[in-house]
Each structure stands twice: as structure tokens, then as C-alpha cells.
C-alpha positions as CSV (number, residue, x, y, z in Angstrom):
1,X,-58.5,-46.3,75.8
2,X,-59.4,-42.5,75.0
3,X,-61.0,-40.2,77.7
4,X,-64.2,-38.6,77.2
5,X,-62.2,-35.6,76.5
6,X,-60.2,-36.9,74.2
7,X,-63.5,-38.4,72.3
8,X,-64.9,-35.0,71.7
9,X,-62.1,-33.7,70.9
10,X,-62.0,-36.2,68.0
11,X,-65.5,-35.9,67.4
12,X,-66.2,-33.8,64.3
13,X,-63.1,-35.6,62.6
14,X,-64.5,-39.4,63.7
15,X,-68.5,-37.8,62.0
16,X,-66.2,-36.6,59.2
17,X,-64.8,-40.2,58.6
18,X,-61.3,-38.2,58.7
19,X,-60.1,-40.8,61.5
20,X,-57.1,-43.3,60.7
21,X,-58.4,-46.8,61.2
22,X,-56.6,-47.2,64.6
23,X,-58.5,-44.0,65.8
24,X,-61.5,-45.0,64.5
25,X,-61.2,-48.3,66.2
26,X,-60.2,-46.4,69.5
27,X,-63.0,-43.9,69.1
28,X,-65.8,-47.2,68.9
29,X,-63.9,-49.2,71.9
30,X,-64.7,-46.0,73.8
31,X,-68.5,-45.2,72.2
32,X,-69.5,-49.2,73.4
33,X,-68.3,-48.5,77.3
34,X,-69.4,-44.9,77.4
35,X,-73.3,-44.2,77.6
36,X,-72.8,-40.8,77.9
37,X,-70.6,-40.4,74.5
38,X,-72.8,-42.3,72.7
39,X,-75.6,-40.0,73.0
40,X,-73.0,-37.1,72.7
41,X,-72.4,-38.6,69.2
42,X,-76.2,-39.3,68.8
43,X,-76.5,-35.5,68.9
44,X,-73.7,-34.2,66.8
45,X,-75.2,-36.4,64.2
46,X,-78.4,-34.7,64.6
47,X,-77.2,-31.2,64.7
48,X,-75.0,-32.4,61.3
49,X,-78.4,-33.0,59.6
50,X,-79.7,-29.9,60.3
51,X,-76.9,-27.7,59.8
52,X,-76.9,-29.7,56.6
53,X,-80.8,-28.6,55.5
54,X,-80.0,-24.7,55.9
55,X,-79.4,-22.8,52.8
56,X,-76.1,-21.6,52.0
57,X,-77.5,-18.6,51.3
58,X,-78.2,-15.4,53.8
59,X,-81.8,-15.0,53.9
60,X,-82.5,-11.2,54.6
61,X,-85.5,-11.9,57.0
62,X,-84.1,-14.4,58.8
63,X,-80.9,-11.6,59.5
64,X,-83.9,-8.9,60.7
65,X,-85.3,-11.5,63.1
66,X,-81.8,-12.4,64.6
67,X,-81.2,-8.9,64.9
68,X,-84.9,-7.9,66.6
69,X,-84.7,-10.9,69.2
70,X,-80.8,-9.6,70.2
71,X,-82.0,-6.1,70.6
72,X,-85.3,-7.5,72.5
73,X,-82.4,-9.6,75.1
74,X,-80.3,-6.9,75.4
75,X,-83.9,-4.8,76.9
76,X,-84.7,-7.4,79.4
């Protein structure tokens, strides 16, 4: 049975469905033991959709905010 380590290390691949069936099959043995992992995976999925809505494009303001809240840390 995998580790917990070993499950987020194969993590991104299992979302990706880029798991052979005997790791897939490893990776769900471990997810219905594992509280824990589950919500791990719970939240990867989550942060895949919204990684997913963001345009692909730079937006210039969005650049100029990043850059004003860095400059704002590195003050305080």
C-alpha cells in the first residue's frame, strides 16, 4: 500500500488520469484508509478549477498589483 508520501508524489499525475490502472487502483486503496489524503486530493481538485478559470493571458493590472503588494511586504 503507498505512503502518504508516495500519494502526493503521485498526485498531479493520479488528477491528470496519467496513472496506469495498477497505480490508480493503489492510489484509491490508499484515498479510502487515509482521511487526511482524501482531503489533500479534495484540495488539489479545487485549486485545479481555479487555476483552470484564470486567463492565459498576462493582465497588466493584475502584474502592477502583484508588484505594489511585494514592495508594500518587503516595507513591513
Amino acid at each position: 500500500m503507498l505512503s502518504c508520501k508516495d500519494l502526493v508524489a503521485q498526485s498531479s499525475d493520479f488528477l491528470d488520469g496519467q496513472l496506469s490502472l495498477r497505480e490508480r487502483l493503489g492510489v484509491r486503496a490508499h484515498l479510502a484508509m487515509c482521511r487526511h489524503c482524501r482531503r489533500f486530493i479534495r484540495q488539489m481538485k479545487v485549486s485545479q478549477q481555479v487555476l483552470r478559470q484564470l486567463p492565459d493571458a498576462a493582465i497588466p493590472e493584475l502584474d502592477a498589483l502583484a508588484e505594489r503588494l511585494a514592495q508594500q511586504r518587503r516595507k513591513s
